[in-house]
Residue, then its C-alpha position, 0 to 999 in steps of 0.5 A: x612404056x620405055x618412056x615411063x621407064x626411063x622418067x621412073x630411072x630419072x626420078x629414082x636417081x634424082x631422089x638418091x641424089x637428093x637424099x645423099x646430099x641431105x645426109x651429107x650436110x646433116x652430117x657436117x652440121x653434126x660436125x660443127x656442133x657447140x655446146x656450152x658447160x659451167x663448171x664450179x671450180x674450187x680455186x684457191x688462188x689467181x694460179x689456180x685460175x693460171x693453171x686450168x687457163x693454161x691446160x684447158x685449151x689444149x684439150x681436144x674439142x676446147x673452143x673458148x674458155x672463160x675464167x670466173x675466179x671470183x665466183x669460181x666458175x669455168x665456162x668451156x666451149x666446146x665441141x661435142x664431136x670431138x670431146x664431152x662435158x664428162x671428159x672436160x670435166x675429168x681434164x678439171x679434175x687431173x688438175x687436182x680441183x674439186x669439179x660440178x657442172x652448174x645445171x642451166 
């Protein structure tokens, strides 16, 4: 009986264990997600373009920018724990540009 008790004490701590690393590395793959958003920007000019290249980068989250002037499109990529399309494209319109997401 003290044998069975001891496998069941094992087999518990063994499953806990292995339920709290699954977690943890869910959690920091969470951590690492990056998405992507296109933006049409109405600029008017190649400062309009230096502008949003010089800003943008420094919000939080911000990973890559790309800059379409010709075809007035901004693609960010960014993380999605430290910031969101709504808040990126608030930052675009601090800027004093006209801002919609282009649907993928």
């Amino acid at each position: 009986m003290k044998n069975i008790i001891q496998n069941l004490k094992k087999a518990t701590l063994a499953i806990a264990i292995i339920l709290f690393t699954t977690a943890a590395f869910a959690e920091k793959q969470e951590l690492k997600k990056i998405e992507t958003v296109v933006f049409n920007v109405e600029m008017d000019c190649q400062g309009c373009a230096k502008k949003i290249e010089k800003s943008m980068p420094f919000e939080k989250g911000v990973k890559n920018l790309q800059i379409d002037f010709e075809n007035q499109k901004v693609t960010l990529t960014y993380k999605t724990k430290a910031t969101t399309k709504e808040a990126l494209k608030k930052a675009i319109e601090k800027l004093h540009f006209k801002v919609t997401e282009v649907k993928l």
